[in-house]
C-alpha positions as CSV (number, residue, x, y, z in Angstrom):
1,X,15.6,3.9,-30.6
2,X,14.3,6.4,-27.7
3,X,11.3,7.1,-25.6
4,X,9.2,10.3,-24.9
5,X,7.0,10.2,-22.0
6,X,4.3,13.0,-21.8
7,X,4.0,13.2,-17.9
8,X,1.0,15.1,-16.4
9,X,1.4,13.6,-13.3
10,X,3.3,13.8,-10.3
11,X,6.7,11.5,-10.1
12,X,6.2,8.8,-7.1
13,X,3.3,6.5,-8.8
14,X,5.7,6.2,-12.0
15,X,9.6,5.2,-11.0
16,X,10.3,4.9,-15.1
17,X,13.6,4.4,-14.4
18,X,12.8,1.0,-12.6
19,X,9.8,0.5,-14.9
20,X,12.0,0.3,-17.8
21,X,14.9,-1.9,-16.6
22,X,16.7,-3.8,-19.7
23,X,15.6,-0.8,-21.8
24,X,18.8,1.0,-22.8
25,X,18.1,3.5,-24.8
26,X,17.3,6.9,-24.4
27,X,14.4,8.2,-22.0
28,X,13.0,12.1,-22.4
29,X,10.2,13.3,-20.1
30,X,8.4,15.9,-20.8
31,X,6.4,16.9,-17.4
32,X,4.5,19.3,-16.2
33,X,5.5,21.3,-13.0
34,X,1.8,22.4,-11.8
35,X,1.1,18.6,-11.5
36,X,4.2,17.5,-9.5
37,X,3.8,20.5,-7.0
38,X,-0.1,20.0,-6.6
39,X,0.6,16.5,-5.4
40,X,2.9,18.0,-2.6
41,X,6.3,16.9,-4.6
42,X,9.3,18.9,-5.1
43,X,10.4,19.4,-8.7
44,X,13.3,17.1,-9.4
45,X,16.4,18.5,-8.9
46,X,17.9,16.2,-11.6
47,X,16.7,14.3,-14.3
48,X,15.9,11.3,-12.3
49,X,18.2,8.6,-13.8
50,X,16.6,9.8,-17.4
51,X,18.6,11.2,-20.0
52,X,16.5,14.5,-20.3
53,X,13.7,15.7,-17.8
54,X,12.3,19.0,-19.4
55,X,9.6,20.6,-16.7
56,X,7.3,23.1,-17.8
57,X,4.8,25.3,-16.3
58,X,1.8,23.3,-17.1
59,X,-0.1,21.3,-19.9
60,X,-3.4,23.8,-20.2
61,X,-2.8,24.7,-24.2
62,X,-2.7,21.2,-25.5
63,X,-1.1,22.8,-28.9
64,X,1.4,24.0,-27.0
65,X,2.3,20.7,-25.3
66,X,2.2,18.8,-28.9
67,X,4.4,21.2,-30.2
68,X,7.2,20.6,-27.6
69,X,6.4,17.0,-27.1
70,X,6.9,17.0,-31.2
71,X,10.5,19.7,-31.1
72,X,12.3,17.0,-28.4
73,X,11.2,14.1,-30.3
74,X,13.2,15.7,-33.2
75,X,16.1,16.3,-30.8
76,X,16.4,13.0,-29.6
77,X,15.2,10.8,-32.6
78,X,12.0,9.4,-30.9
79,X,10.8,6.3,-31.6
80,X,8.6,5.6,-29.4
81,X,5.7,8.1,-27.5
82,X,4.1,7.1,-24.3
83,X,1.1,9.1,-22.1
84,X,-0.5,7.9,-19.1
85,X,-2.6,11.0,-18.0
86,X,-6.0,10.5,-20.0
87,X,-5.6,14.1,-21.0
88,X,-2.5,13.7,-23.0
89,X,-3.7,10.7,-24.6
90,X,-4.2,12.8,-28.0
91,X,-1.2,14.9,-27.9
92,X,0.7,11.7,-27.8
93,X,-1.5,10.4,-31.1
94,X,-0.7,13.2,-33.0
95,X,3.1,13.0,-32.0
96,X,3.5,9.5,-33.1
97,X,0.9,10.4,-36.3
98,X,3.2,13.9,-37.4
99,X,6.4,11.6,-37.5
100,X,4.6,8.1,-38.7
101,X,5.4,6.1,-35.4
102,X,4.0,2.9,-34.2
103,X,0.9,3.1,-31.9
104,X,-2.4,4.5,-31.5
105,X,-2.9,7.7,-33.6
106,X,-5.8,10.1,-33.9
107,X,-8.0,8.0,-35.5
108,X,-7.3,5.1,-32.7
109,X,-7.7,7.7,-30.3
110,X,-10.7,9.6,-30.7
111,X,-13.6,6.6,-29.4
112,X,-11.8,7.0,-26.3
113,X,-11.8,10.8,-26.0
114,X,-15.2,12.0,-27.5
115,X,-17.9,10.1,-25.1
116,X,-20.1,10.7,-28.1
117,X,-17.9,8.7,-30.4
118,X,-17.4,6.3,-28.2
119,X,-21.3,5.7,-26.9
120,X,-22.2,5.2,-30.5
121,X,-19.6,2.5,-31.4
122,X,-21.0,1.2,-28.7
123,X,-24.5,1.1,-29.3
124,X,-23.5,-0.7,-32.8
125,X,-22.2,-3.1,-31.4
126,X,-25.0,-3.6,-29.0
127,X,-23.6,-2.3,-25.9
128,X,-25.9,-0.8,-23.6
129,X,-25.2,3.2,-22.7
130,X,-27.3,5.7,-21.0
131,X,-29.5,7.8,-23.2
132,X,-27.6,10.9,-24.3
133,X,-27.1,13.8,-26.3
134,X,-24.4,16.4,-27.4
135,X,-25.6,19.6,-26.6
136,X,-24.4,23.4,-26.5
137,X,-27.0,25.5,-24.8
138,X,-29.1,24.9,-21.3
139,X,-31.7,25.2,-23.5
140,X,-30.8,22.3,-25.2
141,X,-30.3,19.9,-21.5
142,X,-34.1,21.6,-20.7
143,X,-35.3,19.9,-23.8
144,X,-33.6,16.7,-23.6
145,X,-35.0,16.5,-19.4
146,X,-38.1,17.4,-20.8
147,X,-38.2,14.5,-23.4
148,X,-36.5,11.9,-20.8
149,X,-37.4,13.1,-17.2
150,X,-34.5,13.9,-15.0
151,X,-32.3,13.7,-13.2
152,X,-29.7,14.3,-15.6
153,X,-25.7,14.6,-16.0
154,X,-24.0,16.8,-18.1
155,X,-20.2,16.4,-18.2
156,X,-17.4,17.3,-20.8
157,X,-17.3,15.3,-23.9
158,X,-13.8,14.7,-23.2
159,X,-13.8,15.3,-19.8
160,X,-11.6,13.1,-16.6
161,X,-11.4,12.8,-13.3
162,X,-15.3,13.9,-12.7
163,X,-14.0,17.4,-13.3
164,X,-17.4,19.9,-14.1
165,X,-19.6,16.8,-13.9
166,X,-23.1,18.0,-13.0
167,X,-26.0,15.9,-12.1
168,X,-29.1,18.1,-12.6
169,X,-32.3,17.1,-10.4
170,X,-34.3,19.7,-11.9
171,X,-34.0,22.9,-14.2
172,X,-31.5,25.3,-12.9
173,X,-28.9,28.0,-13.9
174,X,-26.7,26.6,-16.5
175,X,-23.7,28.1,-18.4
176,X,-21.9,25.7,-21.2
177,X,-18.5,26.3,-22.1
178,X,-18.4,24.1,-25.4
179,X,-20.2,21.0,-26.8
180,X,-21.0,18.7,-23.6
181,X,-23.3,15.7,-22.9
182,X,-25.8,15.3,-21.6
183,X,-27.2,11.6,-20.2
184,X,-30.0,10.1,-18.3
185,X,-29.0,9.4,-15.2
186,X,-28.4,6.1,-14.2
187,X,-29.3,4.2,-10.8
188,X,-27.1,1.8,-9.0
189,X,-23.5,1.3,-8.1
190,X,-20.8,2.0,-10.2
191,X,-18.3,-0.6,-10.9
192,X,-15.0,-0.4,-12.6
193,X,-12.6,-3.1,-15.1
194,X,-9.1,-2.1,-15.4
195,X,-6.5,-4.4,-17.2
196,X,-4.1,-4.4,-20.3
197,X,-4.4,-5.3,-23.6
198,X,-1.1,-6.7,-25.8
199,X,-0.8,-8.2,-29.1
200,X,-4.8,-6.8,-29.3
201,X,-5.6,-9.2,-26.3
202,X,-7.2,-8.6,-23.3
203,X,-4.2,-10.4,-21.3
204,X,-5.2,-8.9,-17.7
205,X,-8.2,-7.4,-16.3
206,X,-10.3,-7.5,-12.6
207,X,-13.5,-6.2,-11.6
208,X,-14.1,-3.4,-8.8
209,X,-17.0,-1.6,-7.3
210,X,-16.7,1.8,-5.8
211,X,-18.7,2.0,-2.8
212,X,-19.4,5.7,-3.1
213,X,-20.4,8.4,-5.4
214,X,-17.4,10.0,-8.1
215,X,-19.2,13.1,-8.7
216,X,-19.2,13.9,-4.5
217,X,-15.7,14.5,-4.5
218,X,-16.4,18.0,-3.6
219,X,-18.8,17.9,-0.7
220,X,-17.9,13.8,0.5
221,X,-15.4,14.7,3.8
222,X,-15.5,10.9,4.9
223,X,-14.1,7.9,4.2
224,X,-14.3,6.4,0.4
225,X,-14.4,2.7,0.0
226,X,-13.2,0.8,-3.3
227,X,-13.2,-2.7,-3.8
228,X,-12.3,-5.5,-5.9
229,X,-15.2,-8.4,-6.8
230,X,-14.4,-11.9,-5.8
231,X,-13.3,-13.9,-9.1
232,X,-16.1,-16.0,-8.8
233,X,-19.0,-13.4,-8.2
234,X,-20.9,-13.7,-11.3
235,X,-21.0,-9.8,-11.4
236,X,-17.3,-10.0,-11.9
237,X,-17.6,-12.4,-14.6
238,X,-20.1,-10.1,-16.9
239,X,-18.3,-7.4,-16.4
240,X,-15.2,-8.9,-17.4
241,X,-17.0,-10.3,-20.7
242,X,-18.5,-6.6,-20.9
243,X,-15.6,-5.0,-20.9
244,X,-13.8,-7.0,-23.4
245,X,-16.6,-7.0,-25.8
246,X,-16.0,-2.8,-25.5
247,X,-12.7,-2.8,-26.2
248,X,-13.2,-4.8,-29.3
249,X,-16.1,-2.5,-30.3
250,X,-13.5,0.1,-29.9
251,X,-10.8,-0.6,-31.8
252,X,-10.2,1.0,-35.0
253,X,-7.0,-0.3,-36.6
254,X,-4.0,-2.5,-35.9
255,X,-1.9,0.4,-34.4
256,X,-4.3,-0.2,-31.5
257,X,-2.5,-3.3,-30.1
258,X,-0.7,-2.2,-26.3
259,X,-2.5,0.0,-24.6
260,X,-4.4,0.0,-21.2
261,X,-8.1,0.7,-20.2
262,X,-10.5,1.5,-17.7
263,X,-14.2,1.6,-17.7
264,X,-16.7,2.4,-15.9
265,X,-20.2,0.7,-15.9
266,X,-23.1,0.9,-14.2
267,X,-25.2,-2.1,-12.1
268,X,-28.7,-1.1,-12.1
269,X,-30.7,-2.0,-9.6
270,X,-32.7,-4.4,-12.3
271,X,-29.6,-6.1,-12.7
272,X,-28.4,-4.4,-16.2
273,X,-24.7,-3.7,-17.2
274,X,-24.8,-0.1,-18.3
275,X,-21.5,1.6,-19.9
276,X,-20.7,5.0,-18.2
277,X,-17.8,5.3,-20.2
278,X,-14.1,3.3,-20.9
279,X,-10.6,5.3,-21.2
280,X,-7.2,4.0,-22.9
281,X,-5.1,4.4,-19.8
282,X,-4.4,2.4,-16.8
283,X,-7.4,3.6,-14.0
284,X,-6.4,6.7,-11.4
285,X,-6.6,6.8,-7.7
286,X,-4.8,4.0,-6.5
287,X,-5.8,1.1,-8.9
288,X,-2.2,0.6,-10.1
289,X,-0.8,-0.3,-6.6
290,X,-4.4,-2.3,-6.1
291,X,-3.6,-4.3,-9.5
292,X,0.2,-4.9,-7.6
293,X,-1.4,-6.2,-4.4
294,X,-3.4,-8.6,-5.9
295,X,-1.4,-9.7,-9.2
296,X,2.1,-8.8,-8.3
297,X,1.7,-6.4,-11.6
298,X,1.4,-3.1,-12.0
299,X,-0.3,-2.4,-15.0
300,X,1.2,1.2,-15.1
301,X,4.8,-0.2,-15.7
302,X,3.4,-3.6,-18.3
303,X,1.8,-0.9,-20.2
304,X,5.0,1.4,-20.2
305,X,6.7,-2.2,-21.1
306,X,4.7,-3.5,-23.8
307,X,4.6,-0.5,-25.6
308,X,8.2,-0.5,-25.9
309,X,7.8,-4.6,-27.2
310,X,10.2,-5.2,-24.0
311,X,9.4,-8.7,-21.6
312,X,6.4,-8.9,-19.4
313,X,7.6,-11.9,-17.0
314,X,4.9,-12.1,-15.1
315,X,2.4,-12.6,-18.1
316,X,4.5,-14.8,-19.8
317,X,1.8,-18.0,-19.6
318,X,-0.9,-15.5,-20.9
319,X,1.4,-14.3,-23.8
320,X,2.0,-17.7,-25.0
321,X,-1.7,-18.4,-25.2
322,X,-2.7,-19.3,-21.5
323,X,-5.7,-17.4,-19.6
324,X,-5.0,-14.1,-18.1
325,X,-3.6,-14.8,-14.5
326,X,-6.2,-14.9,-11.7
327,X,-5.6,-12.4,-8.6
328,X,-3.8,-14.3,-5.8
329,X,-6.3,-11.8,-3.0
330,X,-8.8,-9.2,-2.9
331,X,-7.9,-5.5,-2.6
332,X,-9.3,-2.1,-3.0
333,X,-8.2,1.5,-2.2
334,X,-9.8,3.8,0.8
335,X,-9.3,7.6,-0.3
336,X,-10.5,10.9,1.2
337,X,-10.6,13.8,-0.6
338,X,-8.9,17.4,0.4
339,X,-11.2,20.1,2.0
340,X,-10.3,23.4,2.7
341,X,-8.5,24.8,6.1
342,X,-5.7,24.6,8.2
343,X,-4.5,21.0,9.5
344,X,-4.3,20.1,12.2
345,X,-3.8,16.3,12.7
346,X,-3.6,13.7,10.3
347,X,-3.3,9.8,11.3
348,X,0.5,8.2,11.4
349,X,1.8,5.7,9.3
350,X,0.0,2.6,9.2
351,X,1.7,-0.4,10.4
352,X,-0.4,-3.1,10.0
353,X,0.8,-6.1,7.5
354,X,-2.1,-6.3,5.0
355,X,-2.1,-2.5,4.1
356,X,0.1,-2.4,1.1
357,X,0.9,1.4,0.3
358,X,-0.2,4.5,2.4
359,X,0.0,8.0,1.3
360,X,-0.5,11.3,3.0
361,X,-0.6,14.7,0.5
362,X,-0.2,16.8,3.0
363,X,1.4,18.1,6.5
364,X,0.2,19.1,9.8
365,X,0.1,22.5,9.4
366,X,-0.1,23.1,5.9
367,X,-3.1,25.5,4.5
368,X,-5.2,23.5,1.8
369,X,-7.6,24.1,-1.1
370,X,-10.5,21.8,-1.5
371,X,-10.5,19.3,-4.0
372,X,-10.1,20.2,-7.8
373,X,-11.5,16.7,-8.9
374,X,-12.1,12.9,-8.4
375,X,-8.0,12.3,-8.0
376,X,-7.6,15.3,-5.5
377,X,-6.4,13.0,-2.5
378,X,-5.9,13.9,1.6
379,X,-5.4,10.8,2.4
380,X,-5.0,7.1,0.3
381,X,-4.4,3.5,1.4
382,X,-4.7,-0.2,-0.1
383,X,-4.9,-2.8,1.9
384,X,-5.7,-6.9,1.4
385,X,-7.5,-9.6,2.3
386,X,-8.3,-13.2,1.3
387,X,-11.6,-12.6,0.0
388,X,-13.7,-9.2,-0.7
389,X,-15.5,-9.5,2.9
390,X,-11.9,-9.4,4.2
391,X,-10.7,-6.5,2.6
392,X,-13.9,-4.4,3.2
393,X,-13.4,-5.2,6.9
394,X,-10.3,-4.0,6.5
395,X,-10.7,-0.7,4.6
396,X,-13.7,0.9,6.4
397,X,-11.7,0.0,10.1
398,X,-8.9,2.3,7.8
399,X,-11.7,4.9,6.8
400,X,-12.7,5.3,10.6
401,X,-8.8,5.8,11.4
402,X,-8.4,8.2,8.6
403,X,-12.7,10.1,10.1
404,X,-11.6,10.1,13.5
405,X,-7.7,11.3,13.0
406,X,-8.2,13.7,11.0
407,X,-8.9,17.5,12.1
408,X,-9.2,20.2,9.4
409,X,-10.2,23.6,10.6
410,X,-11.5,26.0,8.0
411,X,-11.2,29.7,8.5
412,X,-13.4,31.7,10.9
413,X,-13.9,28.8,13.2
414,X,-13.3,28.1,16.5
């Protein structure tokens, strides 16, 4: 028995070798370099505690990547394949379905991947989405704004990370790469469900609400504010039930037992649940260390876990047919995004006892690129509190810190 990890990310958020204590076996990561150095990491200098680390430029020709995810599976009898990047989620399907291993496969995969797919499972089984289309021309998004009014979004039909999402106020140039989709835009505040799924039970899950917009990741240079709901806000109870009810809809066989998830779903100002979208992966950002802060789990490393059929002491009670646990606090993640110039000051470590993590991706000093996409962080922290007022207080008194200590000075200024 052996494990391949498919690693599009950079090293710190996933200590496998910790993750996978009692797991004795062999552990091969395949990883690529143009992820670990974007996050401000060195490459590793050894294989981490793992018995092979192979680093490679980058994951851009997903053939590529299947074909040597698939050569050192060969070389070190693979049993078992693992991605946590939603981008790799395929590759990893095809790895396991090539060499008739156990988990999701291509089939399983696909209502994940393909928004298209995945609103019309939906829709039968009575799960609101936004109206949408798959379209290949501008012509096409002119035709569908002129049947359903805009504004309109048009985003990959397997994109992540808000990556080329555009929201379209009114007709304008437009250039399509490939097949997209096109959607109605839909008012309100986006909230979020992460949680994991074992034995093809929802066995952990909590509600968020982001407090700003995904898509501004390019132009938003403030504070961004992301909270968890209370457990008895009745919001937080729907969308819990929503999200289960998806994940059901979504499932296509029995491989599809272990695997994570995170969706996204609109609260329109009616008061209507409306499904953005749901991946198979545990959520980006920093909702694995807010899932630690307020369960004691990281749902990164049960995933990892269950996958491999190895113990999940902390859901123990749930696995033997109790409810999944309740959070012990409230949490939620304050992020702002990279923007271009020469840095000058950043804030210092945070010392106080309710911030949990902090992260800083980059130096005083260092030159910087604006941000590529919705993960592309300056600045990250998640902090606690006994109830969702608490925590709020909390975060946006760490926004202003992070506003007010922060100087970024873009070429040609003064």
């Amino acid at each position: 028995m052996s494990l391949l990890i498919i690693h599009r990310n950079p090293f710190e958020p996933f200590p496998y070798r910790e993750w996978l204590a009692g797991y004795d076996a062999d552990v091969v990561v395949l990883a690529a370099r143009d992820r670990i150095i974007g996050a401000g990491e060195r490459e590793p200098d050894d294989h981490l505690g793992l018995t092979h680390l192979e680093v490679v430029p980058d994951f851009h020709d997903e053939d590529l990547v299947f074909e040597q995810a698939l050569e050192l599976a060969g070389k070190f009898d693979v049993t078992h394949v693992i991605a946590h990047h939603e981008a790799d989620l395929l590759v990893a399907a095809r790895v396991r379905e090539e060499l008739g291993l156990d988990g999701a496969w291509t089939a399983d995969t696909v209502p994940y991947r393909d928004k298209s797919v995945m609103k019309r499972m939906l829709v039968a089984a009575g799960i609101e989405v936004a109206r949408h289309a798959v379209v290949s021309t501008a012509a096409e998004v002119e035709e569908f704004a002129a049947e359903h009014g805009f504004p309109v979004v048009v985003k990959d039909v397997a994109g992540f990370n808000s990556i080329g999402l555009r929201v379209l106020h009114g007709p304008e140039p437009l250039e399509l790469k490939g097949p997209a989709l096109v959607e109605s835009f839909v008012p309100g505040r986006m909230c979020h469900v992460d949680g994991l799924v074992v034995g093809g039970r929802v066995v952990l899950a909590w509600a968020s609400q982001y407090q700003y917009s995904l898509s501004s990741f390019g132009s938003d240079p403030g504070a961004r504010v992301d909270l968890t709901l209370d457990v008895a806000d009745p919001l937080s109870v729907r969308l819990l039930d929503l999200t289960e009810r998806a994940v059901t809809a979504l499932r296509t066989s029995d491989r599809h037992l272990e695997h994570a998830f995170h969706a996204e779903v609109f609260h329109t100002p009616d008061d209507r649940l409306v499904v953005c979208e749901i991946a198979a992966r545990t959520g980006g950002a920093k909702i694995r260390e807010v899932g630690a802060a307020i369960f004691g789990i990281n749902h990164g490393e049960y995933l990892t876990r269950a996958q491999l059929g190895l113990s999940l002491p902390l859901l123990a009670d749930t696995l033997a047919g109790g409810p999944p646990p309740t959070p012990a606090r409230m949490s939620g993640q304050v992020l702002m995004m990279k923007r271009p110039g020469l840095v000058e000051a950043l804030p210092s470590t945070l010392v106080e006892s309710w911030v949990a993590r902090f992260w800083r991706y980059a130096a005083v000093g260092d030159v910087i690129p604006p941000a590529a996409g919705s993960a592309d962080f300056l600045l990250a922290a998640v902090a606690t509190g006994a109830d969702r007022a608490e925590a709020e207080s909390r975060l946006r008194a760490l926004g202003v810190r992070f506003e007010t200590q922060t100087r970024i000075v873009q070429e040609g200024s003064s």
